[in-house]
Each structure stands twice: as C-alpha cells, then as structure tokens.
C-alpha positions in Angstrom: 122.8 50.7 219.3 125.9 51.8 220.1 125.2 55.7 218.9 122.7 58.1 219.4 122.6 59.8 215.9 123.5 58.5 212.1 124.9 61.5 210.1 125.1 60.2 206.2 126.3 62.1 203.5 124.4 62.4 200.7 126.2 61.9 197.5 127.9 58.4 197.0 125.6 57.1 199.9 122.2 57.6 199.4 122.7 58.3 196.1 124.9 57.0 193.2 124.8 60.6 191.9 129.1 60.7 192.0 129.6 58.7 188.4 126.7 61.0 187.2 128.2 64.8 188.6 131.9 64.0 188.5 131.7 62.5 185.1 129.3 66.1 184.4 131.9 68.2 186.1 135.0 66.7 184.1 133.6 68.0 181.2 132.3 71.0 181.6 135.8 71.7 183.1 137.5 71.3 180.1 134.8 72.9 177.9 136.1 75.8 180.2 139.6 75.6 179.4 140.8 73.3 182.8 141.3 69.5 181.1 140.3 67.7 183.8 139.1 63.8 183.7 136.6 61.9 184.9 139.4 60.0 187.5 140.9 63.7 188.6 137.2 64.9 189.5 136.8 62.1 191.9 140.4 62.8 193.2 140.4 66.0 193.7 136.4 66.7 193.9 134.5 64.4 195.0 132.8 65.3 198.6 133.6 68.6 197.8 131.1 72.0 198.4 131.1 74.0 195.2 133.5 77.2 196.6 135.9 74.3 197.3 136.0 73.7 193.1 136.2 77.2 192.6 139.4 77.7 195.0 141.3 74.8 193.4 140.4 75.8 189.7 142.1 79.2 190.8 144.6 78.3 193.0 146.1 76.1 190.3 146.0 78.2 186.8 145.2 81.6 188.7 141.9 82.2 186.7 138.5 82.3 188.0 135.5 80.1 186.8 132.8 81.7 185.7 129.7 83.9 187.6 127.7 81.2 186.6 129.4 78.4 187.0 127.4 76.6 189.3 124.1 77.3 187.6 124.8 75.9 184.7 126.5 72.7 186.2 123.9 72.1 188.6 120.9 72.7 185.5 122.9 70.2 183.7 123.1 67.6 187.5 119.7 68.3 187.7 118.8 67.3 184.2 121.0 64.3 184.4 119.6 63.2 187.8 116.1 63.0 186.3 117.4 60.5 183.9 119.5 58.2 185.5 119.7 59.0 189.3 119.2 55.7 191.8 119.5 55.2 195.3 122.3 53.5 197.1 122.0 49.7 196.6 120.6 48.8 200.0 120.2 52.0 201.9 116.5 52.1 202.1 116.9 48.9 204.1 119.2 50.6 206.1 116.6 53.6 206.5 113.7 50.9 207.4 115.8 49.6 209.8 116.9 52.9 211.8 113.1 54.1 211.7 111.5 50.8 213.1 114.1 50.7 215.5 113.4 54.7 216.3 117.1 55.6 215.8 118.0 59.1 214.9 119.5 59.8 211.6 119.8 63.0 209.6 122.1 64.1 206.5 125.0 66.4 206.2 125.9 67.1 202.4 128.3 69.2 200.8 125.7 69.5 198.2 123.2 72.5 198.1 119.9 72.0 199.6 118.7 71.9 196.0 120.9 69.5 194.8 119.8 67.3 197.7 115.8 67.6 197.5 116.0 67.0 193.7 118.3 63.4 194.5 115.7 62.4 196.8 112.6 63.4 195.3 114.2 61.5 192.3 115.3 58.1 194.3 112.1 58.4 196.1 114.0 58.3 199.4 112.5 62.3 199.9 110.1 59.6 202.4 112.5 59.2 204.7 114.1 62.6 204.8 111.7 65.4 206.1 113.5 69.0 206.4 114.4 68.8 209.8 116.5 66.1 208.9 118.4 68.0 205.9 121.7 69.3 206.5 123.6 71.6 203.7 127.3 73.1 203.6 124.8 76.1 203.4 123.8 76.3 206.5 127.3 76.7 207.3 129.6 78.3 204.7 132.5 76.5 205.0 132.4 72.7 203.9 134.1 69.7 204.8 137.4 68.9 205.3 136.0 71.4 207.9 134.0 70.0 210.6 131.5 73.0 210.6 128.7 70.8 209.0 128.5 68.0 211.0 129.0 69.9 214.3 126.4 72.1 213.3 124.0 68.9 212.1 124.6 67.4 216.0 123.3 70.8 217.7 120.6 70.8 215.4 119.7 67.2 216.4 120.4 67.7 220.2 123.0 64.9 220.2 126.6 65.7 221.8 129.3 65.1 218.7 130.8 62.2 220.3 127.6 59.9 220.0 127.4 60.7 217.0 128.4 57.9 213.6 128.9 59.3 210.4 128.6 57.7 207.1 131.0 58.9 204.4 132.6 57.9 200.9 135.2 60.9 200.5 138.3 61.2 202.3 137.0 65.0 202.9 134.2 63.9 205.0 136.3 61.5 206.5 138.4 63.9 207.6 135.4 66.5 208.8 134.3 63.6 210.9 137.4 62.9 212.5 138.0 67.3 213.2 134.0 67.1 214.7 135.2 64.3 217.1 132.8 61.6 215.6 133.0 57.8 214.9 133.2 57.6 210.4 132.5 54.5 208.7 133.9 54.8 205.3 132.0 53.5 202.5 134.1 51.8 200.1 132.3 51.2 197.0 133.6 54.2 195.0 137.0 55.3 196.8 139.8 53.1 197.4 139.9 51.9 201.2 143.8 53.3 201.6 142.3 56.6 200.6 139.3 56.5 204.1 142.0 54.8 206.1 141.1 57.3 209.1 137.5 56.0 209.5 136.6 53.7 212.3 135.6 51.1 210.0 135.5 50.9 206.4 132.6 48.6 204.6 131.6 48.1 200.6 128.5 46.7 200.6 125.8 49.6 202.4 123.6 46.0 203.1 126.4 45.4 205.3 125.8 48.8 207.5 122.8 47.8 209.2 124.6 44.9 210.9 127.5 47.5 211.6 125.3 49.6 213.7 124.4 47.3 216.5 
C-alpha cells in the first residue's frame, strides 16, 4: 500500500446522495426566488459546505438566504435520504478490503456531521465508520476549496499530509487535496473527468479503487 491513510469524501462516494440533495437544492432555490437547475447545482454546488451556498446566492443577486435556510433543506435531505439514499456501488468492497488489510481510512465531508451520520445510518455503511473516523467542514469552519479539512483529518489520524490519498468527486475537493499536499483520485461517475483534471488519477467505476490502492 502505497499510502498510509484513505481520506473519502462523503457525498458522491459513499453515498449517491448528490442526484438526491442537488436535485433538493435546485428547487428550493428557486422556490426562494434564485432559478437555479438541477445541472447549475452540480456546477456551482456540488462538494460545497453550506456557508459556501450562502456566499454565492449573495454574492451574485446581493440578497441573503434565509435564517433558516439550512434547516429546512437539510429536514427535507434528511426526509429524502430515508427514502431513496444508497451506498456507492462497490464501496463497501472497497471498505472490506482496507479493514482486512488494516489500512487506515477516515472521511472528510463538507457535509455537517448530521448530514453524514443520517447517510450512513441509512446505507448501513455507519459499520464501518465509528466517530473517530468522522470528519466535518465543522470541525473546521472553512470548507474545501480550502485545505483546512483534510489537514485537520491527517493530524487527527496521526498521518503526515503527504501519505495521505484522498478520494473525491468535486473539483472543490480536488482542489483542497491538492492545497493540503495530498495524492486525489477523482471519481468520475458524476463529474466530467476535464472538470478533476488535477487529481493524480481519475477512475469511474469505485470497484476499480481497490486495485488502485496497491
């Protein structure tokens, strides 16, 4: 194994929650007044932390979302998750594989802690993900493009950023890997490859990643 800790993020690679919340947050975005569709959200949102939404929504019409923006979006996530939330075709193999093998692997998600423990819980892949393993733009309070999260994941861990691989479907997270000083593969099933053309290696199919690794 060529690295001493997997960082994955959460949305897009464990879960297939990014059809599910960008298709929620499209809408409720233009229930507020911002038409937005379900392409832009991936474009512009997707891998994002919530105050990142917030600062485009006003940065580009100069009007704030609401106070409760992201209660209401993430009741309505959360609701949504229960119904139709799956894992990642293929990552629990990759799990089984990096715990037999006794590889280190934790996640760094631009998602709230919440938002993470309910996709798991959901998926059933809460087995493989204890707290100590759970890593939330929260911890940090500024989210990727910055590299705050998964520097801050590594310490936590004990491993030194540059043995460190991280998993990523967002050009955001790409791009926080590459500031942190860490290996990316970019995980093409959602985004267009030109669009995580900084990552290390790019791959479709997360069957594939296990191979990757060694």
């Amino acid at each position: 194994m060529r690295y001493d800790l997997i960082i994955f993020d959460n949305d897009g690679v464990l879960v297939d929650s990014e059809p599910i919340s960008n298709r929620l947050l499209a809408t409720y975005l233009t229930e507020l007044g911002h038409p937005t569709s379900y392409e832009e959200s991936i474009r512009d949102y997707m891998g994002s932390a919530m105050h990142r939404i917030h600062e485009l929504v006003l940065e580009r019409t100069g009007r704030r979302l609401p106070d409760d923006f992201d209660d209401v979006f993430h009741a309505r996530v959360f609701a949504a998750f229960e119904r139709e939330l799956q894992p990642v075709a293929g990552v629990g193999g990759v799990l089984e594989k990096l715990a037999a093998d006794g590889v280190p692997y934790c996640v760094g998600s631009s998602g709230s802690h919440e938002r993470i423990r309910v996709g798991h819980r959901t998926t059933g892949l809460d087995r493989w993900f204890t707290e100590d393993r759970v890593f939330s733009s929260q911890d940090v309070g500024r989210g990727k493009p910055e590299p705050d999260l998964f520097l801050y994941a590594a310490r936590r861990m004990g491993v030194a950023p540059e043995r460190c691989l991280v998993v990523e479907d967002s050009p955001l997270g790409v791009q926080a890997a590459v500031s942190a000083g860490m290996d990316v593969y970019g995980f093409t099933a959602m985004t267009p490859a030109s669009r995580l053309a900084q990552a290390d290696q790019l791959f479709a199919d997360m069957g594939e990643l296990a191979d990757l690794l060694v």
